[in-house]
N, C-alpha and C positions, 0 to 999 in steps of 0.2 A: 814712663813705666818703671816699678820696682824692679830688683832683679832678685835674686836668692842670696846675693852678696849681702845685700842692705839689713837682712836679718839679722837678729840679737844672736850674740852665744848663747846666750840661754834658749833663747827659743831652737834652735838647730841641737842645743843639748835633747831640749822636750821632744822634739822631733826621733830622735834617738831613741830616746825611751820608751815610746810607743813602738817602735818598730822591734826592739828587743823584748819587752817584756808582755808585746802582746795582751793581754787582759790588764790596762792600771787605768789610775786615773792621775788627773790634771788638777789641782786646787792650785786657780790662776786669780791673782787679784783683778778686777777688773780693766781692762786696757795694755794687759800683757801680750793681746796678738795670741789668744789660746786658736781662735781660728786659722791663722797663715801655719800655724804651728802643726793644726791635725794636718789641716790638706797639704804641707809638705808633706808629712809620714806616708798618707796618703797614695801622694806622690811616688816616695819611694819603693811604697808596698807594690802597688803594679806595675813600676817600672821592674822589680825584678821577681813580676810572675807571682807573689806569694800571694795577692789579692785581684779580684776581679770587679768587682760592685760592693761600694760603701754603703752606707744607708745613716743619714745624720737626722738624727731626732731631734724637733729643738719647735720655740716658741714660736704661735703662728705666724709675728710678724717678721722674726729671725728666717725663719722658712722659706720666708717669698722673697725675702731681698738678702739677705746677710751674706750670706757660702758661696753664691754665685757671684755676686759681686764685689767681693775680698779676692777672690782667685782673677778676679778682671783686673787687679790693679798689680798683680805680682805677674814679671816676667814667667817663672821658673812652675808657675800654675795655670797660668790663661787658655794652658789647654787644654785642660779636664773639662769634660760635659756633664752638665745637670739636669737632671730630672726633677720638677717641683709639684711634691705630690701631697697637693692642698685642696680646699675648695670641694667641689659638689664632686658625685660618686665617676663619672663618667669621663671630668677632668683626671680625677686619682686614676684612674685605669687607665688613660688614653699616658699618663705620668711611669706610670708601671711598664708599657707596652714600648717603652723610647730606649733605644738601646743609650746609656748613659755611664760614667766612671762613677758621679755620685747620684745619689737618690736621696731627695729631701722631706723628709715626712711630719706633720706639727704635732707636735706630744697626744690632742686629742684624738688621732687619725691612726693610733697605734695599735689598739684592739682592733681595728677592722683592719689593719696590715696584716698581723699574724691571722688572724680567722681569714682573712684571703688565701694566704700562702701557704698557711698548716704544715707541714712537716717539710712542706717541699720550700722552703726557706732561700731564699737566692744571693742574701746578702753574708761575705766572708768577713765584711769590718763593719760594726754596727760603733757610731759614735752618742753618746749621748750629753747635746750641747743643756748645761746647767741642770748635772744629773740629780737636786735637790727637790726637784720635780716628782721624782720615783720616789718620795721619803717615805711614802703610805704605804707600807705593804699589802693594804687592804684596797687599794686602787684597783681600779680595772686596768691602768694602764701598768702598775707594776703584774698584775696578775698573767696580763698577756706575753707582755714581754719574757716573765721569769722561762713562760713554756718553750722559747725558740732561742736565748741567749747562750746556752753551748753550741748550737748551732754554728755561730759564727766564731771562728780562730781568731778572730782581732776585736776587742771590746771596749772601746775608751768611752771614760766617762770626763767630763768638763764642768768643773763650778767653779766658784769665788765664793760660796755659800755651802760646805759640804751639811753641817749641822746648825741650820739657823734655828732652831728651837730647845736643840742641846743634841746628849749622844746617844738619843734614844733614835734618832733623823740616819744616823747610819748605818745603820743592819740592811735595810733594801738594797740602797746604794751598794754595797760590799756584797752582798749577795748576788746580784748579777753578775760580778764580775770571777765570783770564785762558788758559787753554789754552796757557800757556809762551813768555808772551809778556816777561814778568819776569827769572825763571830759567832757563831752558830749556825745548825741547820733551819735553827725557824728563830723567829723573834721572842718564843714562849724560852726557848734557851739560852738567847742572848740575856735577857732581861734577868734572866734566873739567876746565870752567872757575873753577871757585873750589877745588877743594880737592885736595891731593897724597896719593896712596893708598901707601900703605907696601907692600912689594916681593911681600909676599902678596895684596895687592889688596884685604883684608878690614877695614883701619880707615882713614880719609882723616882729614889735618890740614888746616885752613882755609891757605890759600894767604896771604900778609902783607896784601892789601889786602880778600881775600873781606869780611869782616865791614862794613867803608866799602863797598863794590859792590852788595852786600845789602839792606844798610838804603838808599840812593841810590834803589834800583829799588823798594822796596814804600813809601815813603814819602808815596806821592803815593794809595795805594786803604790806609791804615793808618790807624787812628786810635787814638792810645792815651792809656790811663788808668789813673794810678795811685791807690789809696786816701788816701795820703799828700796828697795836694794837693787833694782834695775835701771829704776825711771826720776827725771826730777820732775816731780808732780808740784805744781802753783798751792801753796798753800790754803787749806781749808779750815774754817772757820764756822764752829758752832755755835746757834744761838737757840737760847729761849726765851721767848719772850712770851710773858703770863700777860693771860686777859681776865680781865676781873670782872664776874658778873654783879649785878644788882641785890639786893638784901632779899628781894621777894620773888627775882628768878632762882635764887638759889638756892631758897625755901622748897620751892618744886622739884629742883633737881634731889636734893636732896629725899623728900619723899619717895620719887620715881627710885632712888637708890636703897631704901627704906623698906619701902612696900611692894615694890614692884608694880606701882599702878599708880598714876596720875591721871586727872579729870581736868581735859582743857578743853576751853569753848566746846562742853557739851560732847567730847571727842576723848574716848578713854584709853592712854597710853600701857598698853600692859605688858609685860614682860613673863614669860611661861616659864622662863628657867633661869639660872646664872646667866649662861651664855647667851641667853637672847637678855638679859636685861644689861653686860654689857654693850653689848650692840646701841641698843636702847641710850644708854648712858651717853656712847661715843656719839650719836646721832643730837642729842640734848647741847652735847659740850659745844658744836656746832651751829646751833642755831635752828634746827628743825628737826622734829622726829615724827616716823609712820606711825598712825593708828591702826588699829584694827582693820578698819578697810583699807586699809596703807594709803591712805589719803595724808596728803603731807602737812605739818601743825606747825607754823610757824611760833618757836618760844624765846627767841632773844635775837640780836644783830650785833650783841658784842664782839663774836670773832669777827664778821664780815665786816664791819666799822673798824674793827685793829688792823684789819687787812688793808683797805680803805687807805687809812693812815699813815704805814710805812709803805704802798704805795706812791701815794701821795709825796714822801721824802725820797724815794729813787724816780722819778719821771723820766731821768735820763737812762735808765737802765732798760734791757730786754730780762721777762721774769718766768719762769718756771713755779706753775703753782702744782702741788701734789694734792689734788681730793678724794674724800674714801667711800661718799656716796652717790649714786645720780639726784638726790634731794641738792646735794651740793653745788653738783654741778648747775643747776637750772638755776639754785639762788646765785651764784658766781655771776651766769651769764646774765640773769634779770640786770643786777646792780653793776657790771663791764661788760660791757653790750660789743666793745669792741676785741672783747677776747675770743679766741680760736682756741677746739677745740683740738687734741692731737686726733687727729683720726685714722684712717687707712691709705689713702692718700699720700700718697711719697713728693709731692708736691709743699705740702706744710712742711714735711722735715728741713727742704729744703728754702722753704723762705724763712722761718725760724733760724738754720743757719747764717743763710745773707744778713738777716737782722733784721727782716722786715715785720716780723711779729710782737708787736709790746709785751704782750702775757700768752700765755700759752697753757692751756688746763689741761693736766694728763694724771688720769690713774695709774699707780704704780702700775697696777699686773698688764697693763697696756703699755706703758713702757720702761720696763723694769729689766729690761732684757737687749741688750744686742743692738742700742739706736745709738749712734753718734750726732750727738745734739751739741757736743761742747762748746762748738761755735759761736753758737747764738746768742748766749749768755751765761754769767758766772753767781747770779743769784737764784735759790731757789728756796719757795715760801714752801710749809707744809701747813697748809688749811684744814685738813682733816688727817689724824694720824689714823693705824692699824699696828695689830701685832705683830705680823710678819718681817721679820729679821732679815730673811734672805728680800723681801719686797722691800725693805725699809734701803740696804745697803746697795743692791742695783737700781733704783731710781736716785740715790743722790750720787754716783760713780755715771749717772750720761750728762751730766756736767762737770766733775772730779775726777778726768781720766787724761791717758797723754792725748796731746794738744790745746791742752784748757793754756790761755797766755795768761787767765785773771788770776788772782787770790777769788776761791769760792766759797758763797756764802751761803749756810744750810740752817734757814730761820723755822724754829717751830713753834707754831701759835699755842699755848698751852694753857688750857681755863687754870686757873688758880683753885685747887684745892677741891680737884673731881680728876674723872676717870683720866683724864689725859696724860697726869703726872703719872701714874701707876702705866701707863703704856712706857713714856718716855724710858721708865727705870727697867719693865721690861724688858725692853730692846736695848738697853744696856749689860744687864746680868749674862744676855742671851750672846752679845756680843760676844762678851770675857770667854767663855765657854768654847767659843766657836774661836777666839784668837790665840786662845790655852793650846787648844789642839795644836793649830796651824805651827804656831810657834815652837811646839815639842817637835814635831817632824820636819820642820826644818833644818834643825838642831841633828835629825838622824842620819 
């Protein structure tokens, strides 16, 4: 068993910090122990009285296993009791109704929290694990939350991802914890004043000084941390590897990207808008896309043969593949019959670990969050990429975290001269962004 001694400086610093500054947040690289870290605070908050019931918002699979059993492996925590309030309506209540230190709630289960409890609010520390979740201030789930978060004297928020799409992702975020005292009262005045909206009103550039005005104003309730400067992390290793379509598949894709409508077997691919004929595009780069009756169209086996192949040259390896469709999924398991899907089941995490799993198929937003998978193995293919930045950087951190003993490798299959390359660069522009930040306020 752990004790309280075993902990980082740093983490007993962050512990500190919450306990003093009451309303901040946590931007924790992944694998810093952002969790031993609250439920210390935690810890010390009702050890001297100032808090009574926490309440940790966090992913549904974080939810049921994460909080309660981190605090099982540390001496200095093992005594806090939890509440796990997931699942169907009568579970959640029977969840509510347990006298508990913590309360665990899955991000989806957060509007029907507050419209439960309405004014009469019971929780003094409200934690929010991987607060880029609340980016939408047009969410229900930011919507409900906004109405009870003074409510509670103690506020933390927790990411490794504060701005995965840029610094338009933080005004929610900041707004819970200060009611727009930072950035503005609403998003209409964030925007106004840091950033210049292009003549349609539908995309804003950061204004020349936004990004210094920004980091100025959260610097003082921020604390960050990166891996690099606590932890010796196994070296990681980027790869892409291009797949090359055929003269006459590419002919199609190419129209599909054109016209927004291709005709196969009799089966017409159509695309109603940009964003659905991205969609469209990513599902083509792939190997299969939905018709009309979402009936699935099988139009190449390039990726899956490249897949196939560098297979084929790791046999001795255990392999983490990333897919972005359930089309994906079902060709995956047709053509690796002996692959395992991640599912609910804490049982596969753990034979994945032992080693007993060769592949292993998992969508990000399934495990993108809070699973210690490191064990198992140190490659990880991306069969299907997506946009998502924060999706993109926590599913290859449950391989690329402490205790990985490998050099890890993060291969991504990329069609040659289609939509995959424009995600790739993407999810790089979006990185920079989001490292710019981190890096000025660490510096504060």
């Amino acid at each position: 068993m752990l004790s309280r001694t075993n902990m980082h400086k740093y983490q007993t610093d962050d512990a500190q910090f919450i306990v003093d500054k009451k309303r901040c947040a946590l931007w924790l690289d992944m694998g810093l122990g952002k969790t031993v870290t609250t439920l210390t605070a935690i810890v010390d908050l009702i050890d001297s009285f100032a808090i009574n019931r926490a309440l940790v918002i966090a992913p549904l699979r974080v939810a049921n296993s994460v909080w309660h059993n981190e605090a099982a492996e540390w001496s200095h925590l093992n005594h806090l009791s939890f509440a796990i309030c997931t699942g169907p309506q009568n579970n959640r209540i029977d969840a509510l109704n347990k006298k508990a230190d913590v309360t665990v709630v899955n991000r989806e289960n957060v509007e029907w929290l507050v419209n439960h409890y309405g004014k009469k609010w019971p929780f003094d520390c409200v934690v929010i694990d991987e607060s880029d979740s609340f980016k939408n201030p047009s969410s229900k789930r930011f919507k409900a939350l906004r109405k009870v978060a003074n409510l509670s004297e103690y506020f933390v928020e927790l990411t490794g991802t504060p701005s995965p799409n840029g610094l338009l992702d933080l005004w929610s975020q900041v707004y819970l914890l200060d009611t727009g005292a930072r950035l503005g009262r609403s998003m209409t005045v964030y925007k106004s004043k840091h950033f210049t909206a292009d003549y349609m009103g539908f995309s804003f550039t950061p204004k020349a000084d936004a990004k210094t005005d920004i980091e100025n104003a959260l610097k003082d309730i921020v604390s960050v941390r990166t891996a690099t400067d606590h932890i010796d992390l196994p070296e990681r290793i980027d790869i892409v590897s291009k797949v090359q379509l055929s003269a006459p598949v590419m002919k199609q894709y190419k129209q599909l990207e054109k016209e927004f409508l291709l005709t196969i077997e009799q089966s017409d691919i159509e695309a109603l808008s940009a964003a659905a004929l991205a969609n469209k595009c990513l599902q083509f780069c792939n190997g299969a896309v939905y018709d009309e009756n979402k009936n699935v169209i099988d139009v190449h086996g390039a990726k899956i043969d490249a897949l196939a192949d560098m297979l084929e040259s790791h046999q001795n390896e255990n392999v983490l593949i990333a897919y972005n469709f359930k089309s994906d999924l079902a060709r995956l398991k047709a053509r690796f019959p002996d692959a395992l899907e991640l599912d609910k089941n804490p049982k596969t995490i753990e034979r994945w670990n032992d080693g007993k799993i060769k592949m292993l198929l998992a969508h990000p937003s399934s495990a993108g969050h809070g699973l210690n998978i490191q064990k198992g193995g140190a490659l990880c293919i991306w069969f299907g990429l997506n946009w998502s930045l924060g999706l993109y950087q926590q599913f290859n951190a449950r391989l690329h975290r402490q205790g990985q003993k490998q050099t890890v490798r993060i291969v991504h299959l990329v069609v040659d001269g289609c939509i995959d390359e424009k995600v790739m660069l993407a999810i790089k522009n979006k990185a920079k962004t989001q490292s710019d930040l981190i890096a000025a306020l660490k510096k504060a």
